[in-house]
BAKEGU-367581 format. One record per residue: x negated, y, z negated of N, C-alpha, C, O, CB in turn; residue in three letters. Coordinates in steps of 0.02 Angstrom, whole numbers, plus 50000, padded with zeros to 5 digits. Glycine has a CB too. Example, Ala and Ser with C-alpha at 12.3 -4.5 7.8 and 13.67 -1.06 7.14 Angstrom:
BEGIN
493404971649610493854977549610493404983549610492884983449577494354977649548ALA493584988849646493164994749643493555000249606493305005749598492964997049714SER
end
This chain:
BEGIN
489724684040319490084678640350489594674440391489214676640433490654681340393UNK489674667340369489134665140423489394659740466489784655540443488454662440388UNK489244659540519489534656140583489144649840588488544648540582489464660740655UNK489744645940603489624637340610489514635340687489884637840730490364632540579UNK489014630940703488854627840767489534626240778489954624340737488314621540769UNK489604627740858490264622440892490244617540928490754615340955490674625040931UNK489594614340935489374609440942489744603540920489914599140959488884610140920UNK489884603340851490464596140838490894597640851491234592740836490644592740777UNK491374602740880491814603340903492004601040976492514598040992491844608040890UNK491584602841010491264600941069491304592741084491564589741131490534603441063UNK490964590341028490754582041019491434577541023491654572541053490364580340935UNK491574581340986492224578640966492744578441001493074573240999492434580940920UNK492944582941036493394585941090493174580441165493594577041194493164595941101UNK492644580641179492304574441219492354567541228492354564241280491804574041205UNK492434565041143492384559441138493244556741130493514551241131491854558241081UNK493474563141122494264560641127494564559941188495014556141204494734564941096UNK494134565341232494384565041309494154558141333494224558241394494014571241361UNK493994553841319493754546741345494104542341321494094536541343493114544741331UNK494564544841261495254537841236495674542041271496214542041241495574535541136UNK495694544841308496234547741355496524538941412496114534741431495714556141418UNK497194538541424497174535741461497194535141547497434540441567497394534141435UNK497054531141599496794531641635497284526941673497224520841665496174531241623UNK497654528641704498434525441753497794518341787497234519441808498934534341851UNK498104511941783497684507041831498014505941889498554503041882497544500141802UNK497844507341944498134507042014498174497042017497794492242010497474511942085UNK498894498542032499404492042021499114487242104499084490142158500534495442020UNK498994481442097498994476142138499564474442162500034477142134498764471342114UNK499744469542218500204466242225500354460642177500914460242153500154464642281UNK499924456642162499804450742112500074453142043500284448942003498984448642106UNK500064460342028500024461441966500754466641952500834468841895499254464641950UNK501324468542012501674470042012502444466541964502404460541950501544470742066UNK502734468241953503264463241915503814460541970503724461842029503714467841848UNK504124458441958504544455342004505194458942017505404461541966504674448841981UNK505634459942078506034467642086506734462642108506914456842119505644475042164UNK506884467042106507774462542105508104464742207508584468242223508644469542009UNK507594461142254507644459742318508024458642332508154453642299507404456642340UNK508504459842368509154456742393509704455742356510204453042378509064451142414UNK509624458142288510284461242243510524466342239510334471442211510284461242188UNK511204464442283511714469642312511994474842250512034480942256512394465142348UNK512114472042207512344474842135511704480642112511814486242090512414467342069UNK510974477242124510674482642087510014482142151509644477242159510484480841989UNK510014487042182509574490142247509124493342216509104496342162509924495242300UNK508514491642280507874496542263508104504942272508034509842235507154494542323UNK508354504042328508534511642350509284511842344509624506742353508284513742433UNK509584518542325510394517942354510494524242393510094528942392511034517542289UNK511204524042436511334528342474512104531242456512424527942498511204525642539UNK512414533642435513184536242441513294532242374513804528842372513744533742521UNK512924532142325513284531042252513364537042211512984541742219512874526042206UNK513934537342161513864540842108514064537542043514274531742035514204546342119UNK513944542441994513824541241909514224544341892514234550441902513204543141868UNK514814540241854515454541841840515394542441751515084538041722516014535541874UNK515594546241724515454546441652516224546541605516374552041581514954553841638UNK516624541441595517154542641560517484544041499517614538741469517304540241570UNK517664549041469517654552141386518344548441340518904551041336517794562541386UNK518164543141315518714540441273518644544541209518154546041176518674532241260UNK519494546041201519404546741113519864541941070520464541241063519634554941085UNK519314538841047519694535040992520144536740919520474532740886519234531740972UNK520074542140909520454547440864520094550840802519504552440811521074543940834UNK520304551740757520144557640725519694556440675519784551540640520684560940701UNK519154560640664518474560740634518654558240582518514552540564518084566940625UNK519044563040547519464561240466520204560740458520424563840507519334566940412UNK520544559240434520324553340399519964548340441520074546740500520874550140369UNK519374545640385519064541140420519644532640439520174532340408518314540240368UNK519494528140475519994523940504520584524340521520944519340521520044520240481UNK520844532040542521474533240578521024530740673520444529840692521844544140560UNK521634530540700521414527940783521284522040796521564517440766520814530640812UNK520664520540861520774515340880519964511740844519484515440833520964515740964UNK519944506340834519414504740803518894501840829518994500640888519554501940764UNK518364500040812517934496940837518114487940905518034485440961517584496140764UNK518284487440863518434478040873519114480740934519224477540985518864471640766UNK519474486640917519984487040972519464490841046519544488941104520774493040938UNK519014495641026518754496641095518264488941122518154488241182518234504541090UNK518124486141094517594481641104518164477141173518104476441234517284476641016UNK518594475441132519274470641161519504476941231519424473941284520154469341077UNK519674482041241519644486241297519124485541345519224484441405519644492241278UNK518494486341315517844484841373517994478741378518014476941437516984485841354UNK518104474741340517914468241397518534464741430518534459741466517484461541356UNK518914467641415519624465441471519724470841525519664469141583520464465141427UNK519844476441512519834480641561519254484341589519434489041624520214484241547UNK518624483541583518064489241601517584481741632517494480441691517654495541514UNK517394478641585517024475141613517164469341674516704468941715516804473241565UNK517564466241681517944464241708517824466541785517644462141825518484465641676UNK517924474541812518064477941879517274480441882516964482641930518764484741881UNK517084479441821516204482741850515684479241812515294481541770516024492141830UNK515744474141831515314468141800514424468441788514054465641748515454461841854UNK514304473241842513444470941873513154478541823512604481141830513264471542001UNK513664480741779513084485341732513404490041717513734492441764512394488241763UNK513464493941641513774498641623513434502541559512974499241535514404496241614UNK513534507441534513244509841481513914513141430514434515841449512654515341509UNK513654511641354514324514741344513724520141257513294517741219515274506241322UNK513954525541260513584530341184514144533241149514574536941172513014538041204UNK514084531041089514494535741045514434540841053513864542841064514454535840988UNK514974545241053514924553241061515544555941011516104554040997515044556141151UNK515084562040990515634567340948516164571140998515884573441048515174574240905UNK516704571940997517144575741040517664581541013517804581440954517534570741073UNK517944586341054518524589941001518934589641091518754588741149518274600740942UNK519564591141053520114590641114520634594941065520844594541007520414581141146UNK520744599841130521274604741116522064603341176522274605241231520824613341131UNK522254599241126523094598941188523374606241196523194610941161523944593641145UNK523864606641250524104611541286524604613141207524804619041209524484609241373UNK524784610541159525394612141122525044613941061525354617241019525954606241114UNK524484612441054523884612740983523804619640985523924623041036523034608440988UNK523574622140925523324628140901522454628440874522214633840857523844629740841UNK521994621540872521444622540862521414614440896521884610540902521224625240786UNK520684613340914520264606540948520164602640876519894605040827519364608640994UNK520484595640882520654590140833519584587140867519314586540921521714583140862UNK519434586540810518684581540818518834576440800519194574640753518034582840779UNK518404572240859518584564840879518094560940880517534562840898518874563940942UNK518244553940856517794550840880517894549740929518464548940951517634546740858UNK517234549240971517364545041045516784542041076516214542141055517644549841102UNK517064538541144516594535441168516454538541272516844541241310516874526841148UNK515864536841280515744540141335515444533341372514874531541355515264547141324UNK515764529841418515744526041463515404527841546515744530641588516374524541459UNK514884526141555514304527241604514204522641661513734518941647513684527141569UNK514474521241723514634519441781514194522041819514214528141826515224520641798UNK513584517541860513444519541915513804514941970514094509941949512734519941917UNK513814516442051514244512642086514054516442135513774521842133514954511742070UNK514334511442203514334514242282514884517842273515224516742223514394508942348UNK515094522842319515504527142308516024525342375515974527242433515134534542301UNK516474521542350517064516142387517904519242367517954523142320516954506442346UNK518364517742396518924517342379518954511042319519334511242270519324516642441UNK518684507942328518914501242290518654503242234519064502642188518674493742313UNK517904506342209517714506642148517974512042141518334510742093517094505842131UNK518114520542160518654524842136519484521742110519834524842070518724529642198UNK519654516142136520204515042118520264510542042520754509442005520484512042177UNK519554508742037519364503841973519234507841926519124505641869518764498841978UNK519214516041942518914517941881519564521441844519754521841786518234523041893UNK519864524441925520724525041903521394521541843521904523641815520974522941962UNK521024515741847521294510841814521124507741758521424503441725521324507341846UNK520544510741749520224511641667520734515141638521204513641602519454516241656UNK520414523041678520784528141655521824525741611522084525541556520744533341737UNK521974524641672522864522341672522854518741607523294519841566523204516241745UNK522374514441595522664508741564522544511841498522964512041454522344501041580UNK521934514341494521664517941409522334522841393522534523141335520714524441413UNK522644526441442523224531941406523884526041409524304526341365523414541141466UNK523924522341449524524516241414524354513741352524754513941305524614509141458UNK523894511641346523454507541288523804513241202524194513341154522204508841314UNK523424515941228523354523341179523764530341164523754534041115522814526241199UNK524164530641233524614537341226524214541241238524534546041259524944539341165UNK523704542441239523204546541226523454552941296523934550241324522354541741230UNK523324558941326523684561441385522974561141447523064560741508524074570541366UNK522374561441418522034559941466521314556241439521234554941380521974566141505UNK520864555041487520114553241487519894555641538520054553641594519914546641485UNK519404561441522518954563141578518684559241594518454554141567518554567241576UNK518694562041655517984558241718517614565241744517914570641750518404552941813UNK516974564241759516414568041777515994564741825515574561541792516044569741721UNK515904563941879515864561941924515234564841998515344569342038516514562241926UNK514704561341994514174565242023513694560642071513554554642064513744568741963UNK513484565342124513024558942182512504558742121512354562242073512574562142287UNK512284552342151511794549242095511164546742151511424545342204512224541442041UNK510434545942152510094544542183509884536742110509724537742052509614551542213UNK509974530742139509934526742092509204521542107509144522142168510664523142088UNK508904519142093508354513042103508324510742033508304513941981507534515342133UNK508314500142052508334497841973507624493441997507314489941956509184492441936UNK
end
């Protein structure tokens, strides 16, 4: 058996450590511009939380039973966007829901609606009213909320 120099190994290993990159300590001049004195979106926050709300639009299969695209779109923007204007997130999500009268969890499509906010009566009562309006809307018997202090900077 005969043994190879590790020398290019070495070389090599070296010359890669030098396309390594190297953080450039940021200037003032060269900073980006921060959203100062916007109440809606703060450098720092204090007493907010991140509200996460679980719509189901209905059932996996048949495919186009429930509520549809163009109908949640028309929900966010009359009722969601509307009470929380300054920023929201919304991700498709897979779901199963087992009602109190069911014998197995129906899989759903759904959607998961993402709220950060000061943590107010007024914005708890806005999110209340998502909630209300999606099970009028829908019949549906509920939409979670999950609800957590959030340490936020935008």
């Amino acid at each position: 058996m005969q043994m190879r120099p590790a020398w290019p190994t070495v070389v090599l290993a070296l010359a890669l450590a030098g396309c390594a990159h190297q953080p450039v300590a940021s200037s003032p001049a060269s900073v980006a511009p921060t959203l100062s004195g916007d109440a809606a979106h703060p450098g720092q926050t204090k007493g907010w939380v991140d509200t996460k709300l679980y719509f189901g639009l209905g059932p996996v299969e048949p495919a186009g039973k429930g509520v549809s695209e163009s109908q949640w779109r028309d929900f966010l923007d009359k009722e969601v966007t509307p009470r929380f204007p300054a920023g929201l997130s919304v991700v498709d999500v897979y779901g199963q829901w087992q009602g109190k009268n069911q014998h197995a969890p129906e899989r759903l499509r759904s959607k998961m609606l993402i709220i950060d906010y000061p943590d107010i009566q007024e914005n708890r009562d806005k999110i209340e009213a998502i909630r209300t309006d999606w099970k009028q809307r829908t019949g549906d018997q509920s939409v979670l909320r999950v609800t957590e202090p959030v340490d936020v900077s935008f």
